[in-house]
Each structure stands twice: as structure tokens, then as C-alpha cells.
C-alpha positions in Angstrom: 16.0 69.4 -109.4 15.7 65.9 -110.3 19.5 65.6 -110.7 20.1 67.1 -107.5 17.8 64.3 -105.6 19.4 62.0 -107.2 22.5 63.3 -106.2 21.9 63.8 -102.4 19.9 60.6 -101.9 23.3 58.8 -103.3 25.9 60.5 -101.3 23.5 59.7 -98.3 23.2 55.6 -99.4 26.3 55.5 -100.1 27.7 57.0 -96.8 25.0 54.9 -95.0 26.6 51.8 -96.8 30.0 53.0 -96.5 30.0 53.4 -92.9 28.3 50.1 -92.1 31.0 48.6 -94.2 33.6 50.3 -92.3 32.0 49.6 -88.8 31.7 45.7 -90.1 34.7 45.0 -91.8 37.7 47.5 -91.2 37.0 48.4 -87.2 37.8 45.2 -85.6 41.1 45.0 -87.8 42.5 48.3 -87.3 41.7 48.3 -83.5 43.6 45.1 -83.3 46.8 46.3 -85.2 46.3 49.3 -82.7 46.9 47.0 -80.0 50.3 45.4 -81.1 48.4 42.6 -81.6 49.1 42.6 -84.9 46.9 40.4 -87.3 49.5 40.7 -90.4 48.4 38.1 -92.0 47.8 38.7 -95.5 45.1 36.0 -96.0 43.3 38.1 -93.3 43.7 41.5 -95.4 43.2 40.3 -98.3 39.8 38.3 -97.2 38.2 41.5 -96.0 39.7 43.6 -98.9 37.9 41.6 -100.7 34.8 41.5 -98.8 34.6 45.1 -99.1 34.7 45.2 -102.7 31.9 42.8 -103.4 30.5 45.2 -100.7 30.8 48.0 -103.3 29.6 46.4 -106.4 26.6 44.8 -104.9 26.2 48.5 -103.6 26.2 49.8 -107.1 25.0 46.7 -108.9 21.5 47.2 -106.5 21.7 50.7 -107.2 21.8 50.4 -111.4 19.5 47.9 -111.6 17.0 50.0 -109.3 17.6 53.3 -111.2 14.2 53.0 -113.3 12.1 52.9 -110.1 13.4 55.7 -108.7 11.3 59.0 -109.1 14.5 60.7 -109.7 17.8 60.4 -112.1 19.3 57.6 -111.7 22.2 57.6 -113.3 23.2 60.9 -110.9 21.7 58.7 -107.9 24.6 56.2 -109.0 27.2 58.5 -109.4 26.6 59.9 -105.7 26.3 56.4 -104.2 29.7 55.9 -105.9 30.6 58.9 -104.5 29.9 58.6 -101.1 31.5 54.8 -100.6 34.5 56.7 -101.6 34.8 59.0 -99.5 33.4 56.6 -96.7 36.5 54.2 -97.4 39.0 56.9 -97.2 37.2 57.8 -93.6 39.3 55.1 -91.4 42.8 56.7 -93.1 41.8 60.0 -92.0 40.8 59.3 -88.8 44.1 57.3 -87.6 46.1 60.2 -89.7 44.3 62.4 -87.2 45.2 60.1 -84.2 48.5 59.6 -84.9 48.8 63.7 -85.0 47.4 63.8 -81.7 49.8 61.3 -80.4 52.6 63.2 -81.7 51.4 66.8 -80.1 51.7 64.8 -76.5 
């Protein structure tokens, strides 16, 4: 049971994290290459690519170093926080993916 707490509290801090990272970071980009407007800059990319990795491993560095107070495992709690950044950075690509279908159906 402990590993399944662990588990579910991760996925749910890391989706938390994930999707504040994605409202924070990735939103105002990929609405303003929706708009032609078309920041293509690479330093810009590349800035906030890198943003959101240090995102990620002070995500996981907090987590690890916090495993040992946590009255479940932690080393499943940091495997579903892992988990769930993943999945909340493939979130944006799906949702445009789904736009663009959308678009096409019109």
C-alpha cells in the first residue's frame, strides 16, 4: 500500500508541477507562433527549453532529498513525479495535434 501512495501522490505533484510549468513557460510561446507572429528565435527556445529543465530537476532534486520525510516510499514517490512531468510535457504536443485535426475536419 505504501508503494501505491507513493505512487499516486507523485503522478499528482508531478502533474501539478507539470502543468504550472506548461501554463508558465510553453503557453505564451505556442499561442504566439499560433498567431503568425512567429517568435523563431532560437535564443528564445532555447531560454525556456532550458528553463524547463531546471524546472524538472529542481522538481526531482526537492523530491529525492524529501523522500525520507515522507510517510510513504519514496523512491516510488519519485518515480511517479518523474512520471507525471512526462506526461505533462508531452500535454501541449497533443493538444495542438488535436487542434490541428480539428482544423483539418473544417
Amino acid at each position: 500500500m505504501s508503494y501505491a501512495a507513493g505512487l499516486i501522490t507523485g503522478l499528482v505533484l508531478g502533474g501539478i508541477i507539470g502543468y504550472f510549468k506548461n501554463l508558465f513557460i510553453w503557453e505564451n510561446y505556442l499561442r504566439k507562433n499560433d498567431e503568425a507572429y512567429a517568435p523563431n528565435e532560437a535564443g528564445s527556445l532555447y531560454g525556456r527549453m532550458f528553463a524547463s529543465n531546471i524546472v524538472n530537476v529542481a522538481a526531482l532534486a526537492a523530491v529525492f532529498f524529501t523522500r525520507e520525510l515522507v510517510p510513504f516510499d519514496g523512491i516510488t514517490f519519485l518515480v511517479g513525479t518523474a512520471i507525471g512531468l512526462t506526461v505533462m510535457s508531452r500535454r501541449p504536443a497533443f493538444r495542438k495535434k488535436r487542434e490541428n485535426k480539428r482544423e483539418g475536419e473544417l
